[in-house]
N, CA and C atoms as an extended XYZ file, in Angstrom:
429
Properties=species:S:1:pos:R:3:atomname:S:1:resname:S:1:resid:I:1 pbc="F F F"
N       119.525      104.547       98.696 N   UNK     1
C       118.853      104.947       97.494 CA  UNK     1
C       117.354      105.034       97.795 C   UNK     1
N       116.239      106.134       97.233 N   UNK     2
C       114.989      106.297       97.413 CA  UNK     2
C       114.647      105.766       96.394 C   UNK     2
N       113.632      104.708       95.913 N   UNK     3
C       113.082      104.394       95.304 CA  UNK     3
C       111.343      105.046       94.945 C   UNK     3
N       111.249      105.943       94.393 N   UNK     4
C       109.932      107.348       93.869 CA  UNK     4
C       108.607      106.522       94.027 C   UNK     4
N       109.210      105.155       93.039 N   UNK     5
C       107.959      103.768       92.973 CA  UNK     5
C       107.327      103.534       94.727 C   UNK     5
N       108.346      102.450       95.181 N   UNK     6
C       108.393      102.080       96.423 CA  UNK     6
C       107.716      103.214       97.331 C   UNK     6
N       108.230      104.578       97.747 N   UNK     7
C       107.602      105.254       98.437 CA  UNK     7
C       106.396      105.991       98.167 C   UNK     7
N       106.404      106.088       96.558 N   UNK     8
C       104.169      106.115       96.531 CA  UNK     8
C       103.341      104.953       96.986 C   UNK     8
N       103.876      103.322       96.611 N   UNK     9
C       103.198      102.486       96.994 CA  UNK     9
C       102.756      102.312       98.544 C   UNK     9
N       103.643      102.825       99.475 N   UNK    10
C       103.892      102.972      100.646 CA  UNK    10
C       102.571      103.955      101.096 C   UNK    10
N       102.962      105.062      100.299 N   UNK    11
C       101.616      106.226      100.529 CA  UNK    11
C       100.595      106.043      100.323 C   UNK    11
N       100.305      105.448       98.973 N   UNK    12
C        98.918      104.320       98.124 CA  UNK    12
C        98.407      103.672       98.970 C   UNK    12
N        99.255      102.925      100.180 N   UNK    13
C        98.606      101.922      100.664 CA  UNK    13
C        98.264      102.264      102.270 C   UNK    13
N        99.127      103.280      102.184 N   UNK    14
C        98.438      103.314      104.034 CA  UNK    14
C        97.337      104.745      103.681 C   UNK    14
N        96.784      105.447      102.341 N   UNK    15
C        95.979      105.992      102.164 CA  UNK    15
C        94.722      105.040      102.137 C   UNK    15
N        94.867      103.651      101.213 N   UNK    16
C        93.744      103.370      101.165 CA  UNK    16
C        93.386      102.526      102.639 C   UNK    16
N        94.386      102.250      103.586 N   UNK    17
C        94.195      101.422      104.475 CA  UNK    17
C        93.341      102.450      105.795 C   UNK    17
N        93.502      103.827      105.107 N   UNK    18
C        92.902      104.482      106.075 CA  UNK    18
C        92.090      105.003      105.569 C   UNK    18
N        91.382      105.031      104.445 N   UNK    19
C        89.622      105.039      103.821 CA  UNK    19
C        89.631      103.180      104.381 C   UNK    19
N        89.954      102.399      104.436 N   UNK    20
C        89.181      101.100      104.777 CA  UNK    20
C        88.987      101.226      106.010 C   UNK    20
N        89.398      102.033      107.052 N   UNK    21
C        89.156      101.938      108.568 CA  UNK    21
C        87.944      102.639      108.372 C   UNK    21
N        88.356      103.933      107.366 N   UNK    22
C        86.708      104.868      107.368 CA  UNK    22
C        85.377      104.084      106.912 C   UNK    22
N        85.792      103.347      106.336 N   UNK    23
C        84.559      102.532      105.478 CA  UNK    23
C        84.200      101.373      106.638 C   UNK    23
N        84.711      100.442      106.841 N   UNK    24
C        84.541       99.430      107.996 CA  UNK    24
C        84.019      100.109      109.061 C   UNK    24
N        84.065      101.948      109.655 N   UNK    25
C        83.327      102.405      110.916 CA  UNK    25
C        81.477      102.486      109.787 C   UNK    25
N        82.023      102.702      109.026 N   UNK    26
C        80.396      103.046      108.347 CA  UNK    26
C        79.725      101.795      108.645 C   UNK    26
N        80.607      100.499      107.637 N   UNK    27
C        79.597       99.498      108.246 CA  UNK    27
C        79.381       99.433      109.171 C   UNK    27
N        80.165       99.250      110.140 N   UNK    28
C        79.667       99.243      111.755 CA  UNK    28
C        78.676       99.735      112.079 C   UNK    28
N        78.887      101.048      112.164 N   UNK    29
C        77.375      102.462      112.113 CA  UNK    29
C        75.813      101.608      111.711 C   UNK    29
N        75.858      101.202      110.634 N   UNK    30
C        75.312      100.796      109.553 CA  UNK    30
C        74.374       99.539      110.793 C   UNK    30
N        75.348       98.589      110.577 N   UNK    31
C        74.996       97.160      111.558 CA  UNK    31
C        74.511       97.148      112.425 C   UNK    31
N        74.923       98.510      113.417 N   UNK    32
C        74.590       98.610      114.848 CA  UNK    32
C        73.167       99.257      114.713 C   UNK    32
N        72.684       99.698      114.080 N   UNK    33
C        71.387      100.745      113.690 CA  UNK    33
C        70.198       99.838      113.895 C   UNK    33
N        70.552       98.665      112.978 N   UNK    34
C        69.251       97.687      112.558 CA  UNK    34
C        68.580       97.782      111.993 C   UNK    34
N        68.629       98.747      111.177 N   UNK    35
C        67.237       99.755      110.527 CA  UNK    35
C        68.364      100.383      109.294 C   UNK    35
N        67.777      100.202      108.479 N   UNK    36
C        68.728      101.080      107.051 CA  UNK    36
C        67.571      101.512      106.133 C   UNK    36
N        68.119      102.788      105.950 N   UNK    37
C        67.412      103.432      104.839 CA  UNK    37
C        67.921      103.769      103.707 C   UNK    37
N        67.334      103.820      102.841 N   UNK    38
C        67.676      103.909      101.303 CA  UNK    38
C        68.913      104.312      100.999 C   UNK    38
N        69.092      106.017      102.202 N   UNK    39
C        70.189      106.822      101.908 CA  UNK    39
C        71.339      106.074      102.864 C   UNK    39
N        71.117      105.315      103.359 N   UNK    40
C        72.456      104.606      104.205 CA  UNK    40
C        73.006      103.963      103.336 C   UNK    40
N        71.647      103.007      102.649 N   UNK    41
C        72.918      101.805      101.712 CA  UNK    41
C        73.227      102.442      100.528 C   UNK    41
N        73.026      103.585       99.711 N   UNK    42
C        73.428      104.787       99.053 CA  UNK    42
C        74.865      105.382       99.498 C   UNK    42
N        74.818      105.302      100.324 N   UNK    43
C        76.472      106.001      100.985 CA  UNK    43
C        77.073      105.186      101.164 C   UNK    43
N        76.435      103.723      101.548 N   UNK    44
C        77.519      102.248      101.674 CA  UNK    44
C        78.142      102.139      100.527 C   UNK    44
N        77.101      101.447       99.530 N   UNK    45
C        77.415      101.289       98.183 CA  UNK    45
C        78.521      102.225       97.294 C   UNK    45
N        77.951      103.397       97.067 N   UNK    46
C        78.926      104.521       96.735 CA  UNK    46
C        80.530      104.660       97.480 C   UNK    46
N        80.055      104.769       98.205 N   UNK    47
C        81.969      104.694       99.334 CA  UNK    47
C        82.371      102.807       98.623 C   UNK    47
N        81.529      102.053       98.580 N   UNK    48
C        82.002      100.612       98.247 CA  UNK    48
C        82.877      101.062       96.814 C   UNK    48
N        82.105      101.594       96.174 N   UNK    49
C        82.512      101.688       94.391 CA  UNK    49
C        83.662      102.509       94.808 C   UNK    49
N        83.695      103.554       94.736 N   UNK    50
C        84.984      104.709       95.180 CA  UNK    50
C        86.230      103.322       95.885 C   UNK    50
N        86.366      102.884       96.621 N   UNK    51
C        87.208      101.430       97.385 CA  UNK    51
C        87.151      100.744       96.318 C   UNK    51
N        86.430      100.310       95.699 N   UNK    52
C        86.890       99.098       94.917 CA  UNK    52
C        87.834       99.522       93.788 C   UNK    52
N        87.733      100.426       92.901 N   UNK    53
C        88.472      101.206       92.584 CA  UNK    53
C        90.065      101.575       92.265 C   UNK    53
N        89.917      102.250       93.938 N   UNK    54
C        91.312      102.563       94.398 CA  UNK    54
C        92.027      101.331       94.544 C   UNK    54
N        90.580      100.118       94.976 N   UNK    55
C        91.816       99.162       95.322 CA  UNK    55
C        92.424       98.076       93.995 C   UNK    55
N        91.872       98.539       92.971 N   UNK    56
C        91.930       98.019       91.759 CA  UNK    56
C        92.860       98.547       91.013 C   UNK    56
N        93.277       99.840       91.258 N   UNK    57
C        94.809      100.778       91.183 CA  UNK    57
C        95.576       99.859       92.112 C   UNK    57
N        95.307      100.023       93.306 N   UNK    58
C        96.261       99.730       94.278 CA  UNK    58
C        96.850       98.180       93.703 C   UNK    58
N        96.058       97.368       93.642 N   UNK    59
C        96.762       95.934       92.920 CA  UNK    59
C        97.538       95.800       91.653 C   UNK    59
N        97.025       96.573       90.688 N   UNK    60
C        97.909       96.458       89.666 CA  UNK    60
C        98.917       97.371       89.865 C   UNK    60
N        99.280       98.651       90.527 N   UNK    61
C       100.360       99.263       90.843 CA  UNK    61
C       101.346       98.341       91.572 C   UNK    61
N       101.252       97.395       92.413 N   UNK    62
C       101.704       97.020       93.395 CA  UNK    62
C       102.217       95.641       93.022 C   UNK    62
N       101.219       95.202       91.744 N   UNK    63
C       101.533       93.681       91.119 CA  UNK    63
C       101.507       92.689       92.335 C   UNK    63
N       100.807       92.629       93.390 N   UNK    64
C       100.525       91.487       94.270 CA  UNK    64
C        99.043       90.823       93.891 C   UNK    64
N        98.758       89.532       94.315 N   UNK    65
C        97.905       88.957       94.393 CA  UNK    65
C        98.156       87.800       95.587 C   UNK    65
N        96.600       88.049       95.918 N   UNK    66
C        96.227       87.331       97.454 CA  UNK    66
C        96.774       86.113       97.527 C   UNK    66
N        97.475       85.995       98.674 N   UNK    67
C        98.549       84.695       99.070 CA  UNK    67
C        97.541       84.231       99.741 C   UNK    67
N        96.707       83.046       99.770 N   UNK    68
C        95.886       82.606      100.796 CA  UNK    68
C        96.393       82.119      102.273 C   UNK    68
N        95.738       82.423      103.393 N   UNK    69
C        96.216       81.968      104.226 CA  UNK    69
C        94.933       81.701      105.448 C   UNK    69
N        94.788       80.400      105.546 N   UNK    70
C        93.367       80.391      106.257 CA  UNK    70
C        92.124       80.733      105.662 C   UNK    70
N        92.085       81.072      104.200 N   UNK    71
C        91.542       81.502      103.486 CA  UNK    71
C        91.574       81.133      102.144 C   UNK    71
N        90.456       80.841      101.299 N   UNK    72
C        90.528       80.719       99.858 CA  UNK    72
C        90.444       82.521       98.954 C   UNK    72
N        89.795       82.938       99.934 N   UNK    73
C        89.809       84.210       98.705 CA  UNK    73
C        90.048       85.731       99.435 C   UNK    73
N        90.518       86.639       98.321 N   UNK    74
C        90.967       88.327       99.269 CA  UNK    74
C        89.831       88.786       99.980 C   UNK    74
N        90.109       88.873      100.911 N   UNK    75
C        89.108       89.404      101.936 CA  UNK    75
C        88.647       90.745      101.325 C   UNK    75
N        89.235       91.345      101.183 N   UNK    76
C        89.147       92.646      100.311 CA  UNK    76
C        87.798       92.632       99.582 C   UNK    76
N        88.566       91.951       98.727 N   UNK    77
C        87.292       91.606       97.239 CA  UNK    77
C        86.026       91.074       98.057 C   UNK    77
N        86.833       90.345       98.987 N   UNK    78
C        85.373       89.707       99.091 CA  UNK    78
C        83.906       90.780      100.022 C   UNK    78
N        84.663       91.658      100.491 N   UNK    79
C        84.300       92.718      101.390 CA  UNK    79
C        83.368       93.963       99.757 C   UNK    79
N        84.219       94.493       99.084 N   UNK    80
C        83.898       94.908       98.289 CA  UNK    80
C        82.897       94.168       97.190 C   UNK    80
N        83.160       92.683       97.785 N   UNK    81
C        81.670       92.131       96.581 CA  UNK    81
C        80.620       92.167       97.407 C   UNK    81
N        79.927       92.858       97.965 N   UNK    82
C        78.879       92.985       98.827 CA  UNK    82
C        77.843       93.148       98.309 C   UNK    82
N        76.941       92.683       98.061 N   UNK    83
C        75.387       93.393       97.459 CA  UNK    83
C        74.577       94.059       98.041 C   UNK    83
N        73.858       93.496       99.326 N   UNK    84
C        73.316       93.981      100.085 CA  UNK    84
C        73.587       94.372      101.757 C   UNK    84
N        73.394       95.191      102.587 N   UNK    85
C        73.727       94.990      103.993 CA  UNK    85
C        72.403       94.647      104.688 C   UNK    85
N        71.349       94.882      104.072 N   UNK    86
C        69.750       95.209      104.969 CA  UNK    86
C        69.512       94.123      105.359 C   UNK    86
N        69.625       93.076      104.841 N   UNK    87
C        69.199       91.129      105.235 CA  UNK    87
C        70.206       90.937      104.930 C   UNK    87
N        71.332       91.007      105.580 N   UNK    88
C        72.378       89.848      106.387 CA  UNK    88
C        71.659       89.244      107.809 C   UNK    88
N        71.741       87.602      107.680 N   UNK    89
C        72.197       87.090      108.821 CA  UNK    89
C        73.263       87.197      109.358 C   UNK    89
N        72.544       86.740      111.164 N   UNK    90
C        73.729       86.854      111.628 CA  UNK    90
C        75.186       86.480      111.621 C   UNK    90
N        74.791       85.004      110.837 N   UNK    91
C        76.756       84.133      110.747 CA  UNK    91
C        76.801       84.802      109.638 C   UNK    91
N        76.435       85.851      108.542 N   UNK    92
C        77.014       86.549      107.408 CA  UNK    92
C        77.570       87.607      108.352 C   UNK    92
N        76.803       88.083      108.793 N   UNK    93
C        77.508       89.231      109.886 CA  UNK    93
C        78.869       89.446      110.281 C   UNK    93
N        79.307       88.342      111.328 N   UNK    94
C        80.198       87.372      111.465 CA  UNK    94
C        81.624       86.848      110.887 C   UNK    94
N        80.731       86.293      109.769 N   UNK    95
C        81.911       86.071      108.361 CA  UNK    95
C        82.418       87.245      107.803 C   UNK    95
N        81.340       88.361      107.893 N   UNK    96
C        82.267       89.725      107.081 CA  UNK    96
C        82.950       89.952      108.088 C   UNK    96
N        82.517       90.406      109.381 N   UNK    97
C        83.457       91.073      110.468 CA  UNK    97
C        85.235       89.818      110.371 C   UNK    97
N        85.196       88.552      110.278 N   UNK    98
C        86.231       88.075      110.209 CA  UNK    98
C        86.817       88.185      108.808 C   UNK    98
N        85.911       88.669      108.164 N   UNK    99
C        86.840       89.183      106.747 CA  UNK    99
C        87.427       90.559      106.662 C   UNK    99
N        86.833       91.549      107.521 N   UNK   100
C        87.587       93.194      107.767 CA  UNK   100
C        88.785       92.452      108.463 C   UNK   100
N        88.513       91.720      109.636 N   UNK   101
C        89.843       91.464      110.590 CA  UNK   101
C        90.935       91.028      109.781 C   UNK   101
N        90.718       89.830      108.966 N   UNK   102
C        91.463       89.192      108.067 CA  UNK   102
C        92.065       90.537      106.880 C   UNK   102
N        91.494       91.301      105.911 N   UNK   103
C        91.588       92.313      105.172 CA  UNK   103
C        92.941       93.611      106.578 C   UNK   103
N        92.655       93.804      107.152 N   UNK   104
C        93.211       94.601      108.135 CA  UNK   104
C        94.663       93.952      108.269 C   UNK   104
N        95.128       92.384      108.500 N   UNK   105
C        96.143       92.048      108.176 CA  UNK   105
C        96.694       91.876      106.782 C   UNK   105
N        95.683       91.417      106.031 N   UNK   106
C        96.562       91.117      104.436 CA  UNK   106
C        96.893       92.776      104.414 C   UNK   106
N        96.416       94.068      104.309 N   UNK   107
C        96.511       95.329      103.643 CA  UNK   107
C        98.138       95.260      104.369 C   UNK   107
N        98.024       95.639      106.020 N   UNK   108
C        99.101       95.509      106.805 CA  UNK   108
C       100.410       94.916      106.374 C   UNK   108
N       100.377       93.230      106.144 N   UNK   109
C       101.672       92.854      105.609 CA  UNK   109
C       102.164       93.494      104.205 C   UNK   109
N       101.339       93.962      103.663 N   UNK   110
C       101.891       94.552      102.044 CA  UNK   110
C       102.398       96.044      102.427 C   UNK   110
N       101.946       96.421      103.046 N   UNK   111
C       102.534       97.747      103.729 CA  UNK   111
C       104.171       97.652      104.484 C   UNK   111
N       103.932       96.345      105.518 N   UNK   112
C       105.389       96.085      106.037 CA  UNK   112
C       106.266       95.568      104.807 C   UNK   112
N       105.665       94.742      103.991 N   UNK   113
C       106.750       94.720      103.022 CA  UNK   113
C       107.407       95.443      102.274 C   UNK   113
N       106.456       96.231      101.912 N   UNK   114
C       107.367       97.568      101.154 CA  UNK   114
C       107.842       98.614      101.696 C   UNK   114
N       107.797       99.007      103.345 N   UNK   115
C       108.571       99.204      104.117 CA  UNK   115
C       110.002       98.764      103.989 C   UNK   115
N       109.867       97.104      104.363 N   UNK   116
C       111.374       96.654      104.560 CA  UNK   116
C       112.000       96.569      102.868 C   UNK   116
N       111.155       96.781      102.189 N   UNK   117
C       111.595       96.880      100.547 CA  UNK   117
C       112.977       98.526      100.731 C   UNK   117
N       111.710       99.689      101.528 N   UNK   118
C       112.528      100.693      101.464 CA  UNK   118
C       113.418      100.436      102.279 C   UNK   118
N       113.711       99.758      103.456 N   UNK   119
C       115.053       99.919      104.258 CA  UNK   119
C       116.018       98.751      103.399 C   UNK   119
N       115.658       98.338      102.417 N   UNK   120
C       116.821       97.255      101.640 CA  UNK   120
C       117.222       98.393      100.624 C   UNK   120
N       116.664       98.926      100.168 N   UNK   121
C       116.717       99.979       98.834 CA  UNK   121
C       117.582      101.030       99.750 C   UNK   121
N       117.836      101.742      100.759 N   UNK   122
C       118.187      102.556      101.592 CA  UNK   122
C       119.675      101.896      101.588 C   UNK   122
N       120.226      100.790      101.322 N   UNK   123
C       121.418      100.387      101.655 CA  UNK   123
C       122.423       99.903      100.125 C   UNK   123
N       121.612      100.547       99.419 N   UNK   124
C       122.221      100.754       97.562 CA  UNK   124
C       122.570      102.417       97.911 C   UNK   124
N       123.562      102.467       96.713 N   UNK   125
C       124.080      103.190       96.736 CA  UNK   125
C       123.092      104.113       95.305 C   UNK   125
N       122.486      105.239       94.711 N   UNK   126
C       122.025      105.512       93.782 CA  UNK   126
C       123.080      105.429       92.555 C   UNK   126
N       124.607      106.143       93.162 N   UNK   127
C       125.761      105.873       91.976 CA  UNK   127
C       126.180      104.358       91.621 C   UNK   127
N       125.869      103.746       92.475 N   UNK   128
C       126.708      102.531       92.404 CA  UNK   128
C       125.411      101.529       91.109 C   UNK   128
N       124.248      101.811       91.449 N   UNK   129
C       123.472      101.004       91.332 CA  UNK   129
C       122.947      101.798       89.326 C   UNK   129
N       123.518      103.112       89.459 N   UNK   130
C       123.664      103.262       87.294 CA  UNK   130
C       124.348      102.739       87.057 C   UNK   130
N       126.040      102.997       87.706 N   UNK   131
C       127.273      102.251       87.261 CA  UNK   131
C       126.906      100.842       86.474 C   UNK   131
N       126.387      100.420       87.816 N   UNK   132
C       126.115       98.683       87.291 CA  UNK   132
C       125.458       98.549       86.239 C   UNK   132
N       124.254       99.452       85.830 N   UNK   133
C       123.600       98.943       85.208 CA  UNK   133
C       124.105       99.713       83.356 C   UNK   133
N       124.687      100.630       83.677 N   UNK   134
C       125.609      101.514       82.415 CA  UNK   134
C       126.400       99.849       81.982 C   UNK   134
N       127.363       99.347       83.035 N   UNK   135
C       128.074       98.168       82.711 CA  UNK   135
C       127.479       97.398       82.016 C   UNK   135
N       126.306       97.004       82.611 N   UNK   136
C       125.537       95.939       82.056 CA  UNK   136
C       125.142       95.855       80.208 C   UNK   136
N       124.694       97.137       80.289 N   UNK   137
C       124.755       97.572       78.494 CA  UNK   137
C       125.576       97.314       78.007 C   UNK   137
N       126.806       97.917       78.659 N   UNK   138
C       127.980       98.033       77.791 CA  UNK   138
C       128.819       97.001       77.281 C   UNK   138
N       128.487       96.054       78.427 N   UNK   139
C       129.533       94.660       78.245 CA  UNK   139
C       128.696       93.678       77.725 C   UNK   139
N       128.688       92.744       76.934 N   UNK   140
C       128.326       91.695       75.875 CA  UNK   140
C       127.801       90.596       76.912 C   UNK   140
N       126.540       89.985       77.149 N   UNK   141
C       125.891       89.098       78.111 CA  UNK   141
C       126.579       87.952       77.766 C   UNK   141
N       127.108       87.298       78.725 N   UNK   142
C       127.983       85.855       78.617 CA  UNK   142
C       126.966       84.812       78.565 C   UNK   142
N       127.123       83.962       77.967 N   UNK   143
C       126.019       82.429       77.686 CA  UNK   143
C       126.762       81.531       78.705 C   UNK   143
């Protein structure tokens, strides 16, 4: 059985996982420069808002919230709560780069999961799975 849901979320998420690779080379760009001008953190910021966004669709479509692991908070968010890039220190530096790394796996496992969501859904039958649920109406819920 194809599930319509399941395989947009699938698309949803390895779309936005590939604007976050685009966005994470900007910062990079950005970091490696040393020097930022008005119109850099203008294109940071802006690409930030546009991401935060999508990824604010992407969560409530998806109904997950951040499982911590080694971590108190979504790397994500925490990436997207950015204010400034021009005066970061260096251990802020650091801490974000281990928060893309960290963000790069959380996006990843939600992707494999709804992967193996579709190869479980792939082993229903589409007839079998109205039947049941036609039954379900039809017959009186037992206490």
């Amino acid at each position: 059985m194809i599930d319509k849901r399941t395989e947009d979320n699938i698309k949803d998420t390895k779309s936005f996982l590939e604007s976050w690779g685009k966005f994470h080379q900007t910062y990079i760009n950005l970091i490696s420069k040393g020097t930022f001008t008005k119109d850099d953190e203008a294109v940071f910021f802006d690409t930030k808002m546009i991401l935060s966004e999508r990824y604010s669709v992407l969560t409530s479509s998806l109904e997950f919230k951040y499982m911590p692991y080694n971590r108190l908070s979504d790397p994500v968010s925490e990436i997207l709560g950015l204010d400034n890039i021009s005066c970061m220190s260096e251990k802020r530096i650091k801490k974000i780069e281990d928060s893309w790394n960290d963000s790069y796996i959380f996006l990843n496992k939600i992707l494999e999961r709804l992967k193996n969501r579709r190869k479980r859904l792939e082993n229903f039958s589409a007839v079998g799975v109205r039947i049941k649920r036609f039954m379900e109406r039809m017959l009186p819920q037992k206490k």
